[in-house]
C-alpha positions as CSV (number, residue, x, y, z in Angstrom):
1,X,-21.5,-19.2,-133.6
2,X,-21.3,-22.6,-135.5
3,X,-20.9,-25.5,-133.3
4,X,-17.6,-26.5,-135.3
5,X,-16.4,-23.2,-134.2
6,X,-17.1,-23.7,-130.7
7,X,-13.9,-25.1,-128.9
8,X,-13.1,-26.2,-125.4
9,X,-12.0,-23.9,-122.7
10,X,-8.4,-24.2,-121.3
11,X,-9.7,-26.2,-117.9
12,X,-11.9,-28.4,-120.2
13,X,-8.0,-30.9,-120.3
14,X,-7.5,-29.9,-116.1
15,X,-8.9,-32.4,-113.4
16,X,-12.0,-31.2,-112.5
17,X,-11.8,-29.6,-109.0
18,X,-14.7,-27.6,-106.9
19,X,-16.0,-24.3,-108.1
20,X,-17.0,-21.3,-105.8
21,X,-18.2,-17.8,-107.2
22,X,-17.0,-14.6,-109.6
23,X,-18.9,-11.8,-110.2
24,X,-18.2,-8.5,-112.2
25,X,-19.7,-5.1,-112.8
26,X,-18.1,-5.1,-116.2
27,X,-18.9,-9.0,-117.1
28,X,-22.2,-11.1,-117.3
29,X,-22.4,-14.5,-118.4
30,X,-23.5,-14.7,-122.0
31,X,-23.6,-11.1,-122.4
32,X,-21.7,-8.8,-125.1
33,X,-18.8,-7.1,-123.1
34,X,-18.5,-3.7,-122.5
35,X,-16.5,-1.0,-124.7
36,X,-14.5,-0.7,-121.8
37,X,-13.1,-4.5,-122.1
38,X,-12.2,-4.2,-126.2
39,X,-8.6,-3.6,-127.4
40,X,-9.4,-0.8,-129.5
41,X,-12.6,0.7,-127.0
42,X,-11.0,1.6,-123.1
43,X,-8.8,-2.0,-123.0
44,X,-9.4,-2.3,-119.4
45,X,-9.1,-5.1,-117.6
46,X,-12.9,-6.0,-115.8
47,X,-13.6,-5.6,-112.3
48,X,-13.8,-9.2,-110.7
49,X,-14.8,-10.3,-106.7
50,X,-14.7,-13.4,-105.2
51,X,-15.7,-15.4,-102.8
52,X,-16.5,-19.3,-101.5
53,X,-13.0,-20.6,-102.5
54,X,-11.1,-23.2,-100.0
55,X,-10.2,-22.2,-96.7
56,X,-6.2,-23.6,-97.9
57,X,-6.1,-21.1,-100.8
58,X,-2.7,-19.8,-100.4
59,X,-2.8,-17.6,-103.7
60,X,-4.8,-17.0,-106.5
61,X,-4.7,-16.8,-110.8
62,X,-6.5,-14.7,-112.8
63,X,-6.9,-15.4,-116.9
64,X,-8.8,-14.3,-119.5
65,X,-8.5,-16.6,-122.8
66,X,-10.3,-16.9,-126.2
67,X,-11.2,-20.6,-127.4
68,X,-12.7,-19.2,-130.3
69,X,-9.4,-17.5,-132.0
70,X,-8.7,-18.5,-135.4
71,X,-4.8,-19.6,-134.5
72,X,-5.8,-22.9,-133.9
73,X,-4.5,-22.9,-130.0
74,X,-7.2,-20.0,-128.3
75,X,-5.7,-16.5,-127.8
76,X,-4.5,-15.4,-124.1
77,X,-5.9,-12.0,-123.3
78,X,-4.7,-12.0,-119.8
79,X,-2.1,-14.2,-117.5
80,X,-1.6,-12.7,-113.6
81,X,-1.0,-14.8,-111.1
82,X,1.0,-14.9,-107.2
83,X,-2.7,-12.8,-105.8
84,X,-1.9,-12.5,-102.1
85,X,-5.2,-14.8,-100.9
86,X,-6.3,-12.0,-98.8
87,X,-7.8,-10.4,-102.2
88,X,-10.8,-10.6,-103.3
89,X,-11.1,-8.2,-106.0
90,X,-9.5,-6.6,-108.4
91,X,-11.1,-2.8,-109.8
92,X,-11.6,-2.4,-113.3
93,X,-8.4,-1.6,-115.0
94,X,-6.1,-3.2,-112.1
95,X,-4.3,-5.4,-114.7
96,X,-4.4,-2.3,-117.7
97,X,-2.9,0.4,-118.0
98,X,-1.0,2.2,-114.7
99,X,-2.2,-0.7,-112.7
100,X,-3.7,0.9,-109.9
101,X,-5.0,-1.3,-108.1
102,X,-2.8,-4.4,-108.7
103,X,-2.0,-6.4,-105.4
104,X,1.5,-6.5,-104.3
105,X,3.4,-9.4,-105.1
106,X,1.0,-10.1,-108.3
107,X,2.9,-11.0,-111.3
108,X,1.7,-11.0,-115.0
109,X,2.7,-13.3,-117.5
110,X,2.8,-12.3,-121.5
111,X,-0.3,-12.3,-123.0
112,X,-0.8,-13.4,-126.9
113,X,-0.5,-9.6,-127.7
114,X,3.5,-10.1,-125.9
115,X,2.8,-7.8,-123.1
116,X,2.3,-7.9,-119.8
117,X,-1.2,-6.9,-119.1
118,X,-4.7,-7.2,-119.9
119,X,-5.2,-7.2,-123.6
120,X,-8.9,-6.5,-124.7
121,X,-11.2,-8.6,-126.9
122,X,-10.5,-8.3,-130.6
123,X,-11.4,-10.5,-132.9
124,X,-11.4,-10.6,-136.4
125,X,-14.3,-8.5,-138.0
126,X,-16.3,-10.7,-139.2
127,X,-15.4,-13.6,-137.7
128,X,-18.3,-14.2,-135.7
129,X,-18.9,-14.4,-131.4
130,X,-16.1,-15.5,-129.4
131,X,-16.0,-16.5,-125.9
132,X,-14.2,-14.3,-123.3
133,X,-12.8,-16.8,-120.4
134,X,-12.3,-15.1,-117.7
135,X,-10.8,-17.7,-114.8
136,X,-10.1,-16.8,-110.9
137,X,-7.9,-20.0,-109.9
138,X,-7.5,-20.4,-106.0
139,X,-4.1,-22.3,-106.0
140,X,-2.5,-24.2,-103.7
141,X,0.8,-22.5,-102.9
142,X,1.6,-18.6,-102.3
143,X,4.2,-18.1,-105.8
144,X,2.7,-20.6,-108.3
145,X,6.6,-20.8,-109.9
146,X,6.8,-19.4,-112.9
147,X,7.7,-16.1,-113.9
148,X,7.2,-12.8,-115.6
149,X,8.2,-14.6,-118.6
150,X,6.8,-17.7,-118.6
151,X,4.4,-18.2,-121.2
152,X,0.5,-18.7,-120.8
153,X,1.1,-22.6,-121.3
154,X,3.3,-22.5,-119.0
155,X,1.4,-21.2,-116.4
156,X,-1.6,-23.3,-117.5
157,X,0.8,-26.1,-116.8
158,X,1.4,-25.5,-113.0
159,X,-2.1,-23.9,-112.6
160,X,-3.2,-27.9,-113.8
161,X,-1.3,-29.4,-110.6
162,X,-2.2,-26.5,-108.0
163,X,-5.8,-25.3,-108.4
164,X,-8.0,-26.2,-105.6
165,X,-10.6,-24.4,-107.0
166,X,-11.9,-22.2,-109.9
167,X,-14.3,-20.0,-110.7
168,X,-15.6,-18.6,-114.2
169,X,-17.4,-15.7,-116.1
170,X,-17.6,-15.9,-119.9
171,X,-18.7,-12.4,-121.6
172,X,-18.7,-12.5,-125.3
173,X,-17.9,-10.0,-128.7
174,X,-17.7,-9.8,-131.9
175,X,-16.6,-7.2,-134.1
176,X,-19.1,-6.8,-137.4
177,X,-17.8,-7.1,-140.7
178,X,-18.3,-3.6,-141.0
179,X,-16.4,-2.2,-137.8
């Protein structure tokens, strides 16, 4: 990927605040993501654990955004937030599908695709890498404030005053010109 392509993640504008740790079984830092993950291969949403947040988390926020979506503004894959802080992880597929496995009281924002799920990586053929962003926020408060339809910016917006914390894992894809 060009450098002029490369543009700043969505916490890049946030104060800076402490980090603690994500890991996946479906995600790796750097590393092509799975079929699984792609919009038109299984469109789950990845298995994520955490740990090493603030001992005040009240809640937590889970995204998943694109900074490397030719519209100028990133493309949000996936918005949930209002995770109970006594979860840790969410199984593969928790935010796809049936959502099995979705913690009670979680809510999901519209993504860029306009539903209210995880929405794959799926970028233009051709196009190049992009960067997959997936972000575990530990917030400050147990219902961030927005709801079901607020939009990602929205949610951005009160995430910006009320993350303690966040952690990261950024898988990547690209779709060849010939797929």
């Amino acid at each position: 990927m060009s450098e002029q392509k490369r543009r700043p993640l969505p916490h890049d504008f946030h104060p800076q605040v402490p980090s603690f740790a994500v890991v996946s079984e479906d995600v790796s830092l750097g590393v092509k993501l799975k079929n699984d993950q792609v919009y038109a291969g299984g469109n789950l949403s990845p298995e994520l654990r955490w740990d090493g947040f603030p001992p005040e988390t009240k809640s937590f926020a889970v995204t998943c955004f694109d900074p490397d979506a030719p519209t100028g503004s990133g493309f949000w894959h996936w918005v949930l937030f209002d995770i109970p802080a006594t979860v840790t992880e969410l199984p593969t597929g928790a935010g796809s599908g049936d959502m099995k496995g979705l913690p009670e009281g979680a809510v999901h924002a519209r993504n860029d695709y306009g539903s209210r799920d995880f929405g794959g990586a799926a970028p233009p053929p051709g196009d190049g890498p992009h960067r997959y962003v997936f972000t575990v926020y530990a917030v400050d408060q147990e219902k961030l404030g927005p709801d079901a339809d607020a939009s990602p910016a929205v949610v951005g917006f009160h995430l910006r005053f009320h993350a303690l914390a966040r952690a990261q894992l950024i898988g990547e894809y690209e779709a060849s010109a010939a797929d």
